[in-house]
TIRO-2110 file (N, C-alpha, C; in Angstrom, 1 decimal):
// TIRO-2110
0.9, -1.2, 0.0, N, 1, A
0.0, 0.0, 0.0, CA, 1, A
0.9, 1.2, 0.0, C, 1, A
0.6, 2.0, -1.0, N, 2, A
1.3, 2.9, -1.2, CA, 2, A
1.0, 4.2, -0.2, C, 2, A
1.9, 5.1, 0.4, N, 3, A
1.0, 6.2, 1.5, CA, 3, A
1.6, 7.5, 0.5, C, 3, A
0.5, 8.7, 0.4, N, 4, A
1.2, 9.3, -0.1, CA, 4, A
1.5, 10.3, 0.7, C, 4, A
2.6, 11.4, 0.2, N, 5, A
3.6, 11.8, 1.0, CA, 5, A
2.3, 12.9, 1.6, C, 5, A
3.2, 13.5, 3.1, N, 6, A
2.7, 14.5, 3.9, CA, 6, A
3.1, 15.7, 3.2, C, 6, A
2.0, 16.4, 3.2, N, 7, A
2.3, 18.3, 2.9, CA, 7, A
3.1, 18.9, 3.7, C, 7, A
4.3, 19.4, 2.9, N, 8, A
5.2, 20.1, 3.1, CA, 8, A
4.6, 21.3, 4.0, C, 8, A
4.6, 21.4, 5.5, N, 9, A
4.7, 22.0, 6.4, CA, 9, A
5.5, 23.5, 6.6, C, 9, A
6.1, 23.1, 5.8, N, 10, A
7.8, 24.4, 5.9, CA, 10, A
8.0, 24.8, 4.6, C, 10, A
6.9, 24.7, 3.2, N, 11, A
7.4, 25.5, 2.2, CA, 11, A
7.3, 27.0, 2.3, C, 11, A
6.3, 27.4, 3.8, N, 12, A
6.6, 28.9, 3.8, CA, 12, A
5.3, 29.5, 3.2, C, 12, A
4.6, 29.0, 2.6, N, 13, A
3.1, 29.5, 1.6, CA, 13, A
1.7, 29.5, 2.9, C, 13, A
1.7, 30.8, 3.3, N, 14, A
0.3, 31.1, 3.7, CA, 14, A
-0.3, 31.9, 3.3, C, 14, A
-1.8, 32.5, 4.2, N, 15, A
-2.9, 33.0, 3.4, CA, 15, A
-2.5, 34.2, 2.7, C, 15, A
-1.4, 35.0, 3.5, N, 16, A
-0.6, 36.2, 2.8, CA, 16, A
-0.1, 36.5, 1.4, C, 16, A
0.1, 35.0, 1.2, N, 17, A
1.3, 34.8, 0.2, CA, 17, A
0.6, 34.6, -1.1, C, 17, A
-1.1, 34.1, -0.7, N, 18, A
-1.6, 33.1, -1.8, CA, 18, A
-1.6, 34.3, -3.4, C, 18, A
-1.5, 34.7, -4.3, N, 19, A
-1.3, 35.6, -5.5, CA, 19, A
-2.6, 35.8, -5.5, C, 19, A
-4.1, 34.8, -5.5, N, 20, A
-5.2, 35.1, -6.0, CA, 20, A
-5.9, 36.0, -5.0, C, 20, A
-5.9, 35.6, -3.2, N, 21, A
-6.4, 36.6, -2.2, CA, 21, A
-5.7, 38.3, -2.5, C, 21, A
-4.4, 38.0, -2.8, N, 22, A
-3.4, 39.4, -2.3, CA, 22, A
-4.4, 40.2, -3.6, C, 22, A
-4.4, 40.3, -4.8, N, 23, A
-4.8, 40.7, -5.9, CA, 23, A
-6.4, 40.9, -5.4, C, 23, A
-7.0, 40.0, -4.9, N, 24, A
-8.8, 40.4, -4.4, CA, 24, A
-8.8, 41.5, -3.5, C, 24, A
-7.8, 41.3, -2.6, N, 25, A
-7.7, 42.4, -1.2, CA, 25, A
-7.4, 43.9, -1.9, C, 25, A
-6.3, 43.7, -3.1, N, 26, A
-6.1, 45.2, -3.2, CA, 26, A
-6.8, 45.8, -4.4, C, 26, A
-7.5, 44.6, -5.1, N, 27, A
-9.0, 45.7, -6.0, CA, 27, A
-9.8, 46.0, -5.6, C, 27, A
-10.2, 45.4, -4.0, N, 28, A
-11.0, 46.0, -3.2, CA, 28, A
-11.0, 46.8, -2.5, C, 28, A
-9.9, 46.9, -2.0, N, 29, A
-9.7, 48.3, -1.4, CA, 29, A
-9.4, 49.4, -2.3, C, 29, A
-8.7, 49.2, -3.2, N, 30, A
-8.5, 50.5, -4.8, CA, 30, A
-9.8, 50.6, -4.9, C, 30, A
-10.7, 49.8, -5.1, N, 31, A
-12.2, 50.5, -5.3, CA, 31, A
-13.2, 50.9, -4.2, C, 31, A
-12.8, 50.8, -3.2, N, 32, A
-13.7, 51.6, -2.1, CA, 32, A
-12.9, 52.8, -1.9, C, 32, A
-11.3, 53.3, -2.0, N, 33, A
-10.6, 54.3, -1.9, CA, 33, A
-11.4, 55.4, -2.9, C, 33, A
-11.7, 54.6, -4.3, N, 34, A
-11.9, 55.4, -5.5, CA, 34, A
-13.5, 56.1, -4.9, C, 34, A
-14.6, 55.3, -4.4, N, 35, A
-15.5, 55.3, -4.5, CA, 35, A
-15.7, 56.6, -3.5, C, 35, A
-14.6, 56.4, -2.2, N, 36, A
-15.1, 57.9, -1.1, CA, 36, A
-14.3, 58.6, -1.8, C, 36, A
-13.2, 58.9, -2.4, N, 37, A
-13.0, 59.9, -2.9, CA, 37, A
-14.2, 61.0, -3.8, C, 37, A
-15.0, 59.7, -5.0, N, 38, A
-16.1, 60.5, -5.9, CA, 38, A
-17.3, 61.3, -4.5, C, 38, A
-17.0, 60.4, -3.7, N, 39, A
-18.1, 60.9, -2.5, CA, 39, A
-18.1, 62.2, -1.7, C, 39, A
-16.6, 62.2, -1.7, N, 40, A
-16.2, 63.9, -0.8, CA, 40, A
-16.2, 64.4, -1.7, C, 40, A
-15.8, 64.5, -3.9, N, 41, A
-15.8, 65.3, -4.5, CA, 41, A
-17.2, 66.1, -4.6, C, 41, A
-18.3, 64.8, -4.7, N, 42, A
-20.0, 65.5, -5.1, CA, 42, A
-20.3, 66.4, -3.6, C, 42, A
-19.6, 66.2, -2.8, N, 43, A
-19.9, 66.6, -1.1, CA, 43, A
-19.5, 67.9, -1.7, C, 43, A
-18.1, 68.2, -1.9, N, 44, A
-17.2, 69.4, -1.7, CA, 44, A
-17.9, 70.2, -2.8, C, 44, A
-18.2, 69.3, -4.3, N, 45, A
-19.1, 70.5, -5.0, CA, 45, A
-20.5, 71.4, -4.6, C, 45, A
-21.3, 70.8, -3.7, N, 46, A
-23.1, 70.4, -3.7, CA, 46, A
-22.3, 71.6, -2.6, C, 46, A
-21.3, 70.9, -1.4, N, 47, A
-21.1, 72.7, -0.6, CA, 47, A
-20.6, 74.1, -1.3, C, 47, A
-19.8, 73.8, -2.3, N, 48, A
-19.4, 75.2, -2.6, CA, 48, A
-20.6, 75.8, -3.2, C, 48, A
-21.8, 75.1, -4.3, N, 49, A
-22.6, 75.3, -4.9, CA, 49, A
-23.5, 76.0, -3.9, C, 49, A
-23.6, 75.7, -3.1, N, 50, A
-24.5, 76.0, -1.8, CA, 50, A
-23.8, 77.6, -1.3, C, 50, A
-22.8, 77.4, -1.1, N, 51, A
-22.3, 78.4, -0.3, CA, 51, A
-22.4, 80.0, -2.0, C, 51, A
-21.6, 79.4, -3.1, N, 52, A
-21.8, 80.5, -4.3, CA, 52, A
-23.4, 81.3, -4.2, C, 52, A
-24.3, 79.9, -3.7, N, 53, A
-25.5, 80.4, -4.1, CA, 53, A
-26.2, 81.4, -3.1, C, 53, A
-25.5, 80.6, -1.6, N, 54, A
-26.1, 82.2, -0.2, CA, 54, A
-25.4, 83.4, -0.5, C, 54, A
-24.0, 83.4, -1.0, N, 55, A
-23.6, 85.0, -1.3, CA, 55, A
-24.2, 85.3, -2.5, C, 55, A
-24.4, 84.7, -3.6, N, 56, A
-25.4, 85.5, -4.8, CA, 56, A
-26.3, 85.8, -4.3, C, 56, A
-27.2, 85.2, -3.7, N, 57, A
-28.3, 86.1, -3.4, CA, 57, A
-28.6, 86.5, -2.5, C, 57, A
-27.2, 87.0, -1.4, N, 58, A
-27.3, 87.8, -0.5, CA, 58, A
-26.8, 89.4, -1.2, C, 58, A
-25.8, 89.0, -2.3, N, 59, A
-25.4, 89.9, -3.0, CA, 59, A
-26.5, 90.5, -4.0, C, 59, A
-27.4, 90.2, -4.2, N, 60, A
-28.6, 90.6, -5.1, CA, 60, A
-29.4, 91.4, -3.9, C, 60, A
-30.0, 90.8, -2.7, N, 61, A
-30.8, 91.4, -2.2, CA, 61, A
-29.8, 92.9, -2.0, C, 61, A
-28.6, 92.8, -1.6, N, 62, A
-27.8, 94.3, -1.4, CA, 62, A
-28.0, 94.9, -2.4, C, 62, A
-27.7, 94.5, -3.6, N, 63, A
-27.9, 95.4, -5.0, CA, 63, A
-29.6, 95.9, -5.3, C, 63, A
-30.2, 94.9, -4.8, N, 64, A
-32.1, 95.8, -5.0, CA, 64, A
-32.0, 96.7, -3.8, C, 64, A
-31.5, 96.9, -2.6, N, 65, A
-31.8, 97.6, -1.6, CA, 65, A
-31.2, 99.1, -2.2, C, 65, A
-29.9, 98.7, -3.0, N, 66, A
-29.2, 100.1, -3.3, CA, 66, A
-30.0, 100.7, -3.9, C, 66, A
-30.2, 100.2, -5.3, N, 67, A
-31.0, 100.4, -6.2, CA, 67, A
-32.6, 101.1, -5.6, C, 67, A
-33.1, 100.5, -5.0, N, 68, A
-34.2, 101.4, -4.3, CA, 68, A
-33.6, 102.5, -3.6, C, 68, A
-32.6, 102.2, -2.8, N, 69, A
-32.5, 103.9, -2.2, CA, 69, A
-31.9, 104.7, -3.2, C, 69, A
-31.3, 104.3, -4.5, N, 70, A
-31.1, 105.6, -5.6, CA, 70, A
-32.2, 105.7, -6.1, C, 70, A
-33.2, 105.3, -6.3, N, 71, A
-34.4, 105.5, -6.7, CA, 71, A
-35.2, 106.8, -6.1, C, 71, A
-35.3, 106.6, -5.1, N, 72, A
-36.1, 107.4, -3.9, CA, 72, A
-35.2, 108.5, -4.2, C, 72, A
-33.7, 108.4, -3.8, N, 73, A
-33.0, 110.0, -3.9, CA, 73, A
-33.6, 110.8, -4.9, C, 73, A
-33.2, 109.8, -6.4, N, 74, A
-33.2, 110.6, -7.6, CA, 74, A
-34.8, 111.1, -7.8, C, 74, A
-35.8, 110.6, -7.3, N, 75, A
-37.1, 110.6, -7.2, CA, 75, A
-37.1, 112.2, -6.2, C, 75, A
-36.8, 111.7, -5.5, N, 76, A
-37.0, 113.0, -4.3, CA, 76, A
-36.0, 114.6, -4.8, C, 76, A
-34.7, 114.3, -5.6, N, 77, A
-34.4, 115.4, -5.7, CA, 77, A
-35.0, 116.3, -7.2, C, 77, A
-35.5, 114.9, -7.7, N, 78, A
-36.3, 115.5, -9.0, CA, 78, A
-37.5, 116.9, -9.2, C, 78, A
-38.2, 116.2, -7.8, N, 79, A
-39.1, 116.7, -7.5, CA, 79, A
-39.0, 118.3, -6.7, C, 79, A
-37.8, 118.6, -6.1, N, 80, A
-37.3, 119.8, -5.4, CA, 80, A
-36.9, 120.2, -6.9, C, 80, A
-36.3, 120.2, -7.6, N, 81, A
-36.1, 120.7, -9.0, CA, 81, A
-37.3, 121.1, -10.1, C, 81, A
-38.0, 120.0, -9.7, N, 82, A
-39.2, 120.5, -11.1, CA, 82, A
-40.3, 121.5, -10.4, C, 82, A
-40.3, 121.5, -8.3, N, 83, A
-41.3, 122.4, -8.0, CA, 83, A
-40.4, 123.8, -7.9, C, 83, A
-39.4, 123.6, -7.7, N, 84, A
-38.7, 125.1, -7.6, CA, 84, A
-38.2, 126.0, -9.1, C, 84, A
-38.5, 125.4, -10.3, N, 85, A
-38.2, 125.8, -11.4, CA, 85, A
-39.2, 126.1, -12.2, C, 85, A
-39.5, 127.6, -12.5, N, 86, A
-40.8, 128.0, -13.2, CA, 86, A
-40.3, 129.3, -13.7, C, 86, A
-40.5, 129.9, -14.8, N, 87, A
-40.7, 131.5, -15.4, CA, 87, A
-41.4, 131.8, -16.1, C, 87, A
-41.5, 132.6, -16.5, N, 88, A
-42.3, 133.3, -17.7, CA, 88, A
-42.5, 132.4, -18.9, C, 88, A
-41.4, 132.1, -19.1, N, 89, A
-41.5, 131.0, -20.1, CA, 89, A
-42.2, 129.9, -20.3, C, 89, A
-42.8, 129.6, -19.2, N, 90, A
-43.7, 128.4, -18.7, CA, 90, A
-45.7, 128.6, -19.0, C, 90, A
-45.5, 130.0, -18.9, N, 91, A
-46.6, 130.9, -19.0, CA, 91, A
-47.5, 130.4, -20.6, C, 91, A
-48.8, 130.0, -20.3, N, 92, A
-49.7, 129.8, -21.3, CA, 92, A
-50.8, 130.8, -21.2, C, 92, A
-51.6, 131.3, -22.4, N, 93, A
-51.9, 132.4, -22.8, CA, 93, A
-53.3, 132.7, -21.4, C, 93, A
-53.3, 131.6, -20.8, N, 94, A
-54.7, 131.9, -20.2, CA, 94, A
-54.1, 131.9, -18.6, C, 94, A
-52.4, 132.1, -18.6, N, 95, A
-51.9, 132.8, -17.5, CA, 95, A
-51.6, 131.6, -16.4, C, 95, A
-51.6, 130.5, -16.9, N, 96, A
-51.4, 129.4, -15.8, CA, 96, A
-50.2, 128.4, -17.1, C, 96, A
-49.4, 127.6, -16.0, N, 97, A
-48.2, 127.1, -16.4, CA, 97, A
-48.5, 125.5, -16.5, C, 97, A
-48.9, 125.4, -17.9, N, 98, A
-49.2, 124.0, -17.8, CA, 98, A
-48.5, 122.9, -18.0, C, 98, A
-47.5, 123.0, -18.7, N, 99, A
-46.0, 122.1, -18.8, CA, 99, A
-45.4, 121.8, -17.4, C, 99, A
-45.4, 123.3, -16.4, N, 100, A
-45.0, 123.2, -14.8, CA, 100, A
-45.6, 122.3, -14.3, C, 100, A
-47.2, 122.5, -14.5, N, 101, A
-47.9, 121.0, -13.7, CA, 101, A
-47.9, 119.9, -13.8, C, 101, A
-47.7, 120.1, -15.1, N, 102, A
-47.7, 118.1, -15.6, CA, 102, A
-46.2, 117.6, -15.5, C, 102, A
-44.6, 118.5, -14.8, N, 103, A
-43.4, 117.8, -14.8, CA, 103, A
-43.4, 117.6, -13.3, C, 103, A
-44.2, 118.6, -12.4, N, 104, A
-44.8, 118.0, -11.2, CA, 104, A
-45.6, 116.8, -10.5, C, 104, A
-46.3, 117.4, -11.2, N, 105, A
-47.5, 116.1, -10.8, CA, 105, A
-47.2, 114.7, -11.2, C, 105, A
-46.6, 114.4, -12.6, N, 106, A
-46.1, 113.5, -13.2, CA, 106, A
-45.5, 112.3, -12.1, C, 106, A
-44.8, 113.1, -11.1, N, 107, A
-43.8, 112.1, -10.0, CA, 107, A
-44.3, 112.3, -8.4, C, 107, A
-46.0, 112.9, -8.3, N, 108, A
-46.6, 112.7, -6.9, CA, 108, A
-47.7, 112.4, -7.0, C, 108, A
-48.2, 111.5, -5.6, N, 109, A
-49.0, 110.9, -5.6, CA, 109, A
-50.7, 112.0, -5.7, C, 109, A
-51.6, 111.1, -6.4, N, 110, A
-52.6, 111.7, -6.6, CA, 110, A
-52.9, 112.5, -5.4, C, 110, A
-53.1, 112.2, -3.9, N, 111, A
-53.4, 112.6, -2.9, CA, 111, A
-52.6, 114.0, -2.6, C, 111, A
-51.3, 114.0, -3.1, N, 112, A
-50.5, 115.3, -3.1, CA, 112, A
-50.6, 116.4, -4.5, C, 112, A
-51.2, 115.6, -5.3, N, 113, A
-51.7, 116.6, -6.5, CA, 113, A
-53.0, 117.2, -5.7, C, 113, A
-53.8, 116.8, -4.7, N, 114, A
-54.8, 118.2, -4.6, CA, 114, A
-54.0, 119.6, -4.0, C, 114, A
-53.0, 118.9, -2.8, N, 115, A
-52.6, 120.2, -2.2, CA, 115, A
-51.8, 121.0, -3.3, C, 115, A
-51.1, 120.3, -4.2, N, 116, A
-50.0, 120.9, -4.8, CA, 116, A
-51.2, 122.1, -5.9, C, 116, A
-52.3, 121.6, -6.4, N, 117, A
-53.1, 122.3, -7.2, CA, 117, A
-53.5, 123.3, -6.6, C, 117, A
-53.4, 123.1, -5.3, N, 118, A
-54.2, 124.7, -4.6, CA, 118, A
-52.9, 125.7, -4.4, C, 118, A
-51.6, 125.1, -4.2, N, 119, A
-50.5, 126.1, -4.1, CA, 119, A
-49.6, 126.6, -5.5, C, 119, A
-50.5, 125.7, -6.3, N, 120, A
-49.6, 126.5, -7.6, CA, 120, A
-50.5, 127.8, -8.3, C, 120, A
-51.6, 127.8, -8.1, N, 121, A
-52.1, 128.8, -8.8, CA, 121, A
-51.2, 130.4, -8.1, C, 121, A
-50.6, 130.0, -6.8, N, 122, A
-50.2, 131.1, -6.3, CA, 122, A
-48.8, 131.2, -7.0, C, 122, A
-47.9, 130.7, -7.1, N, 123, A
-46.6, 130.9, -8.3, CA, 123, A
-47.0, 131.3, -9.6, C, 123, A
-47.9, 130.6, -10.6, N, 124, A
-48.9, 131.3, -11.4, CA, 124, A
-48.9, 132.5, -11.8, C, 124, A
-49.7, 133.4, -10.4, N, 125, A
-49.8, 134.4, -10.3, CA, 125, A
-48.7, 135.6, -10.1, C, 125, A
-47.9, 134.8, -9.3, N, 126, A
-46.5, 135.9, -9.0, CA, 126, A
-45.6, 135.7, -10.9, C, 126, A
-45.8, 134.5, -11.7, N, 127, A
-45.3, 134.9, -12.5, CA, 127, A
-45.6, 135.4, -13.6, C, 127, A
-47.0, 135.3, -13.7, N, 128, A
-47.9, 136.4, -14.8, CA, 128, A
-47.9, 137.8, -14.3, C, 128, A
-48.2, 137.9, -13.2, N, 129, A
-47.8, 139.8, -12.6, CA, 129, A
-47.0, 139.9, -12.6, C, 129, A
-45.7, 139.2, -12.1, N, 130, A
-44.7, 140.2, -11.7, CA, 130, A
-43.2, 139.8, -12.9, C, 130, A
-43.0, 138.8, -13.4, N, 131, A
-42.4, 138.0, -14.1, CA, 131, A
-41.3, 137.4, -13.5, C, 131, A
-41.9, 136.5, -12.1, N, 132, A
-41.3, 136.3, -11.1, CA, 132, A
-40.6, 134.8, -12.0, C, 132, A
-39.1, 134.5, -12.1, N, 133, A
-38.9, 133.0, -12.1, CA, 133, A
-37.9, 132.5, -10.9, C, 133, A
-37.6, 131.4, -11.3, N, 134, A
-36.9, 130.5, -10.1, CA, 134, A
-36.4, 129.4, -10.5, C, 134, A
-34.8, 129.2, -10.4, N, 135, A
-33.9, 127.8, -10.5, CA, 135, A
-33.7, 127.4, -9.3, C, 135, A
-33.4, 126.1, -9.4, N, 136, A
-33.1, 125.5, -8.4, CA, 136, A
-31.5, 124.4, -8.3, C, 136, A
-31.2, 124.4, -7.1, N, 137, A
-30.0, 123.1, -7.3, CA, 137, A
-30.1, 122.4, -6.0, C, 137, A
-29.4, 121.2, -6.4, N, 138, A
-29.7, 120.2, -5.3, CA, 138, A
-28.0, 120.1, -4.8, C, 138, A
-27.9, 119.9, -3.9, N, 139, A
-26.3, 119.8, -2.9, CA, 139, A
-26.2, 118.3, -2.7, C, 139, A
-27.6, 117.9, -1.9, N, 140, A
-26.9, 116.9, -1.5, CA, 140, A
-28.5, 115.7, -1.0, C, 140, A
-28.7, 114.4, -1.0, N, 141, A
-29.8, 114.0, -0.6, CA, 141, A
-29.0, 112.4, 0.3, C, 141, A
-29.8, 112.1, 0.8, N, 142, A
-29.5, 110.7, 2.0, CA, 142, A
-31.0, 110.2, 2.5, C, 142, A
-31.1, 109.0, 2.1, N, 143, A
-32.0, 108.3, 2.5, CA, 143, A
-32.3, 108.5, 4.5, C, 143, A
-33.5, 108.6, 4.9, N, 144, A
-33.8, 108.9, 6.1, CA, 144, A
-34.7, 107.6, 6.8, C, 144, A
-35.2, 106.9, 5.6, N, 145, A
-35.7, 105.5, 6.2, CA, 145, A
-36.1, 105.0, 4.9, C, 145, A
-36.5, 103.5, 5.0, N, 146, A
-37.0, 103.0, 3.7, CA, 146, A
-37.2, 102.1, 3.7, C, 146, A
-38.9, 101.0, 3.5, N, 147, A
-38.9, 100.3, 3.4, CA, 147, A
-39.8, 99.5, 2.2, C, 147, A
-40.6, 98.4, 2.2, N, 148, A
-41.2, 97.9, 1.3, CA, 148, A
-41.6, 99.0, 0.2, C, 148, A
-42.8, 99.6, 1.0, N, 149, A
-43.3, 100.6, 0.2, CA, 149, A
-43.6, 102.0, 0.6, C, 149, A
-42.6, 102.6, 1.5, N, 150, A
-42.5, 104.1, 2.0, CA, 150, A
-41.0, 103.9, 1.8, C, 150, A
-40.7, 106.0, 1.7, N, 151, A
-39.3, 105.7, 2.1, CA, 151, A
-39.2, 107.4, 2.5, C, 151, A
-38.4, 108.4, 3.3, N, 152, A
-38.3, 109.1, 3.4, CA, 152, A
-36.4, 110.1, 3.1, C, 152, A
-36.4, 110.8, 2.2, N, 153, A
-35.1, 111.8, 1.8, CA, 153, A
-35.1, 113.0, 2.7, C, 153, A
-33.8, 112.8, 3.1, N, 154, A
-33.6, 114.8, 3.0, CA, 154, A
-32.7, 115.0, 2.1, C, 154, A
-33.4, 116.3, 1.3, N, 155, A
-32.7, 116.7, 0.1, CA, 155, A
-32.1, 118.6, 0.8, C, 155, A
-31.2, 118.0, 0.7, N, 156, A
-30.4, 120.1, 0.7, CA, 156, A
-29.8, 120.7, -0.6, C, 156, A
-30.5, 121.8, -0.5, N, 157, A
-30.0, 122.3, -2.2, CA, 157, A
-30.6, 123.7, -1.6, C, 157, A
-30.7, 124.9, -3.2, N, 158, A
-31.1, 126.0, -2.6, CA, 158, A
-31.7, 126.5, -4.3, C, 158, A
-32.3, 127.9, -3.7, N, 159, A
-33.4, 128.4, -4.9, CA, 159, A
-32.6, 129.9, -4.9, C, 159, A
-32.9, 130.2, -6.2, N, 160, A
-32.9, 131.7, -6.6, CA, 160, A
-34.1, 132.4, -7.2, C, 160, A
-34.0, 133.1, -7.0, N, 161, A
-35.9, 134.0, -7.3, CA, 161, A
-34.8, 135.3, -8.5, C, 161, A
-36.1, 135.8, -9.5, N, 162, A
-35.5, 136.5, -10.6, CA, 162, A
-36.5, 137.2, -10.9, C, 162, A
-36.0, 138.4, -11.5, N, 163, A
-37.2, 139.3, -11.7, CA, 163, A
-37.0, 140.4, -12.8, C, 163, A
-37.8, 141.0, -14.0, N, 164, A
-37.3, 141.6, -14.9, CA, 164, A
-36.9, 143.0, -14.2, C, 164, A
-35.6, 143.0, -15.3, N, 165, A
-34.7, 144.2, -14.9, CA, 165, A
-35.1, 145.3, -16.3, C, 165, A
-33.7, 145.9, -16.6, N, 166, A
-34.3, 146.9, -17.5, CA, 166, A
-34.0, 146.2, -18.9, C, 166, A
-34.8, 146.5, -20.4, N, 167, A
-34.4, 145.8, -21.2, CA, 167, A
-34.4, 144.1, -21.3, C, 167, A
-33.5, 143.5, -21.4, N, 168, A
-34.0, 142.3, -21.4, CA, 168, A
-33.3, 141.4, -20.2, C, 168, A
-32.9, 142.4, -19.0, N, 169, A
-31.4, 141.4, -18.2, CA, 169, A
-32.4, 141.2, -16.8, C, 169, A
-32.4, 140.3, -16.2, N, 170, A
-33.1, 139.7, -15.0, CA, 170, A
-32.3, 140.0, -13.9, C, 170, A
-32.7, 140.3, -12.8, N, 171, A
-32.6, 140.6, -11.6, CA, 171, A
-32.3, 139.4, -10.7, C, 171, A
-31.5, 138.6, -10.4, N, 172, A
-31.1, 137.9, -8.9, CA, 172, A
-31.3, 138.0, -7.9, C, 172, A
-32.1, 137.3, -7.0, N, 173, A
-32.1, 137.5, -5.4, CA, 173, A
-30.5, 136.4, -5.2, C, 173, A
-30.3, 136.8, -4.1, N, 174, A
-29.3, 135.8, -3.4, CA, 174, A
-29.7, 134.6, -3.4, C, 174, A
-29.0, 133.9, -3.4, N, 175, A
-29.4, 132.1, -3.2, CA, 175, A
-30.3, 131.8, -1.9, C, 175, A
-31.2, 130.9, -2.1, N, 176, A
-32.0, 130.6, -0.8, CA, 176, A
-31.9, 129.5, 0.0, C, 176, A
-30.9, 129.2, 1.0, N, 177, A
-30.5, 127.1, 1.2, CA, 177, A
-32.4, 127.0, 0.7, C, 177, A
-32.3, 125.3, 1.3, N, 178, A
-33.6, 124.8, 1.8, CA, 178, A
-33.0, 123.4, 2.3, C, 178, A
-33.8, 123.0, 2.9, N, 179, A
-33.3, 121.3, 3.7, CA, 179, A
-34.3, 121.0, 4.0, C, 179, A
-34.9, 119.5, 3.1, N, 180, A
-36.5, 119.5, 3.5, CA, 180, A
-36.6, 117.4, 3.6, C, 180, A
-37.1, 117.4, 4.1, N, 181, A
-37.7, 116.0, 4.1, CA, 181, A
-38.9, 115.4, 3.2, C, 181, A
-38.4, 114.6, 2.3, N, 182, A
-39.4, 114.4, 1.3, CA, 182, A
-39.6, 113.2, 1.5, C, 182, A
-41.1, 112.6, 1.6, N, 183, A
-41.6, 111.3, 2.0, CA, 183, A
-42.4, 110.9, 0.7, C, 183, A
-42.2, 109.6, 0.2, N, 184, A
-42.4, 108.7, -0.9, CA, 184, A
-43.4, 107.8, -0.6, C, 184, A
-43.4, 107.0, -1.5, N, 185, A
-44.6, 105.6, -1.5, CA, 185, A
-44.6, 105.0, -2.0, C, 185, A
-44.6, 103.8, -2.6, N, 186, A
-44.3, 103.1, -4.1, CA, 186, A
-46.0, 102.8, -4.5, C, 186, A
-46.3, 103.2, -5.3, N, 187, A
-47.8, 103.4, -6.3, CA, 187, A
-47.4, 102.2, -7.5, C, 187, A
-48.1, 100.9, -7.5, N, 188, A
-47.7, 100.5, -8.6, CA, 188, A
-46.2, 100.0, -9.2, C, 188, A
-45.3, 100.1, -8.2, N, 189, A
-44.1, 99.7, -8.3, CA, 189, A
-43.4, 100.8, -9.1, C, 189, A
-44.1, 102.4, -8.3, N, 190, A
-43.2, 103.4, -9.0, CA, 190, A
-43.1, 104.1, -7.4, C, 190, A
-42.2, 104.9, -7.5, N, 191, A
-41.9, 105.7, -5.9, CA, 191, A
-42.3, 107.0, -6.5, C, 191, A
-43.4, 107.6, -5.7, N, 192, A
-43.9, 109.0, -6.0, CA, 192, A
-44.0, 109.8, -4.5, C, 192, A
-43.6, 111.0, -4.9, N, 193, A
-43.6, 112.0, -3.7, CA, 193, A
-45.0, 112.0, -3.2, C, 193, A
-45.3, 111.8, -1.9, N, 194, A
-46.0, 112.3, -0.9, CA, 194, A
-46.5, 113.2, -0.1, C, 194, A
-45.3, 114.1, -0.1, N, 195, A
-45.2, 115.3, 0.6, CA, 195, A
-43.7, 115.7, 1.2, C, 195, A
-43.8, 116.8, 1.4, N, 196, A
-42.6, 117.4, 2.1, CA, 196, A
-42.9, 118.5, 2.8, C, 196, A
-41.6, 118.5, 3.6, N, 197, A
-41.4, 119.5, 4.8, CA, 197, A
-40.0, 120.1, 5.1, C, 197, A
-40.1, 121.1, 5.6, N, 198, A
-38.5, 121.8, 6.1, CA, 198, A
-38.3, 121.1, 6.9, C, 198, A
-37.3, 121.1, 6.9, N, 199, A
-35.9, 120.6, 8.3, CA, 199, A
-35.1, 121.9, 8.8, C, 199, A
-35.3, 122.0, 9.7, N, 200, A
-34.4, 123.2, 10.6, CA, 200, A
-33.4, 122.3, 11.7, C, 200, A
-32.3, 123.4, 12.2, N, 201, A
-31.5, 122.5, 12.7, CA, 201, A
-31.9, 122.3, 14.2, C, 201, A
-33.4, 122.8, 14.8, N, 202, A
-33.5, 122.4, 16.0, CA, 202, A
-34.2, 120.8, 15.5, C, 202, A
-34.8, 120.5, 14.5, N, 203, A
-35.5, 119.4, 14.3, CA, 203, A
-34.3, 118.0, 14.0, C, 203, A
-33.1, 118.4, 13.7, N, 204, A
-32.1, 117.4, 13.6, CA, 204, A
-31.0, 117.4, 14.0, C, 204, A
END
């Protein structure tokens, strides 16, 4: 009876050594390495994506907020300009300035077109009798509050009043400051004057 021989004990060959585990062990771990790397990439994008997207549109609401308070300025100092600017020139034959009312009224609210109708006939008047005119300039305006749909300016600027001289040369008063608070409203998703008032410096 033939025995056959005992397994070589001492050729040194264990589970470490075997070619087919070693090769299994390291494409499995090369592919689970590969696999969390794609995983922190889509992480690290989906955050930056996130984070681009809170400053854009934290940066947008900043840019509408500006944009509204240049609105309101340019709204409010328009309006100190188109009511302080009137002459002779303006004058239609039946002695009232009807181009004056309509570059007024154009940018205030209906509710301020009554008062403003009862105080222009008085300029009107001083400029068909007396050939009273008036320029104006603006210095300087700063938002004073503002929100959805109110907002309030102080505008500082100043007026000159003119009056015929001899022949064809006009007469100057001195410059007049003024510093007034002009309160808005948004009508329609337009910002129109609501009224104004002086500012003196016990009031600020």
């Amino acid at each position: 009876m033939v025995v056959p021989p005992a397994p070589d004990h001492d050729s040194g060959l264990t589970r470490s050594d075997h070619p087919d585990t070693t090769v299994s062990d390291r494409t499995s771990s090369s592919t689970f390495r590969v696999a969390l790397l794609g995983v922190l990439v889509v992480a690290l994008l989906a955050s930056t994506g996130i984070l681009i997207w809170l400053v854009a549109g934290r940066t947008g609401e900043a840019d509408d907020v500006q944009r509204e308070r240049e609105t309101v300025m340019t709204q409010a100092s328009q309006f100190m300009l188109r009511v302080n600017t009137y002459g002779p020139d303006l004058l239609a034959d039946d002695g009232t300035m009807p181009e004056y009312r309509d570059l007024v009224e154009s940018i205030i609210t209906p509710k301020f077109q009554t008062s403003f109708a009862d105080g222009v006939t008085a300029a009107e008047q001083t400029v068909a009798q007396a050939g009273v005119g008036r320029t104006a300039e603006i210095f300087a305006t700063g938002v004073s509050s503002i929100d959805a749909d109110s907002a309030s300016v102080l505008v500082a600027g100043s007026f000159v009043n003119s009056y015929p001289g001899k022949k064809d040369e006009r007469i100057q008063d001195a410059a007049a400051p003024f510093r007034v608070e002009v309160d808005l409203v948004k009508v329609d998703d337009e910002w129109l004057v609501d009224n104004f008032t002086p500012v003196t410096g016990a009031n600020r």
